[in-house]
N, C-alpha and C positions, 0 to 999 in steps of 0.2 A: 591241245592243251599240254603244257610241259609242267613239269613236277617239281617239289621243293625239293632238290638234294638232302638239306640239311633235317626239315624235317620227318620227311621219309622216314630217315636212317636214325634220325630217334626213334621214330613211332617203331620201327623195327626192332631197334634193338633194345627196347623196351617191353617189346611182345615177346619176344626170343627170350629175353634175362627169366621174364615171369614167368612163363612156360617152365624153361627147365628146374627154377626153383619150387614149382607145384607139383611139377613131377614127381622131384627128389620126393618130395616130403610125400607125395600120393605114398610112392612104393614103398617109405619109413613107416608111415601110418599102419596101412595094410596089410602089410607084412610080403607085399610080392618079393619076386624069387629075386628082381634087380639085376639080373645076367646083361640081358639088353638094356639097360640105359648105365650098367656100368663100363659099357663100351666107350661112353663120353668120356670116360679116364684116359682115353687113349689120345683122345683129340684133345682134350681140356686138362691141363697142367694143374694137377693138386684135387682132382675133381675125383669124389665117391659118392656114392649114396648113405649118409652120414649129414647129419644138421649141418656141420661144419661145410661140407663138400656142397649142401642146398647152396649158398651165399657164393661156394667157389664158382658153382655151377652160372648161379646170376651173374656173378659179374664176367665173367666168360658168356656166357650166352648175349649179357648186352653189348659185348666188345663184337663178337661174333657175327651180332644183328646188324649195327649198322656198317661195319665194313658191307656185308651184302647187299644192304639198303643202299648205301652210296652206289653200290656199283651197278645193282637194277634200274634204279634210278637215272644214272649216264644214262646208261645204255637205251631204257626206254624216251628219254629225251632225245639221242641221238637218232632215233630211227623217226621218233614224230613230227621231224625236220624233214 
């Protein structure tokens, strides 16, 4: 059975955006330390742990998600040929 590229890499990068924006805000809330998920500043342009940086975070993380979705997606239809 071969897979929907397109929707995939929504459902992807729709799980990825909302992840990293719950995150953000986990570590806002609770006061954690934020050392490791402020690493995503490195990878994600404009991205902190800061309200602002939650929304940079999503929409980075859903650009993020479906590039990888598309490309699992190939790939796992390519092999169940």
């Amino acid at each position: 059975m071969k897979l929907n590229v397109k929707a995939f890499s929504l459902a992807a990068g729709i799980l990825w955006g909302i992840a990293v924006f719950f995150l953000t805000i986990w570590f806002i809330c609770f006061g954690y330390d934020g050392n490791t998920l402020s690493l995503l500043g490195k990878i994600y342009l404009g991205y902190s742990v800061t309200w602002g940086g939650a929304f940079i975070g999503l929409i980075w993380g859903f650009v993020e998600g479906v590039i990888c979705g598309a490309i699992f997606t190939c790939l796992y239809n390519k092999f169940v040929k």
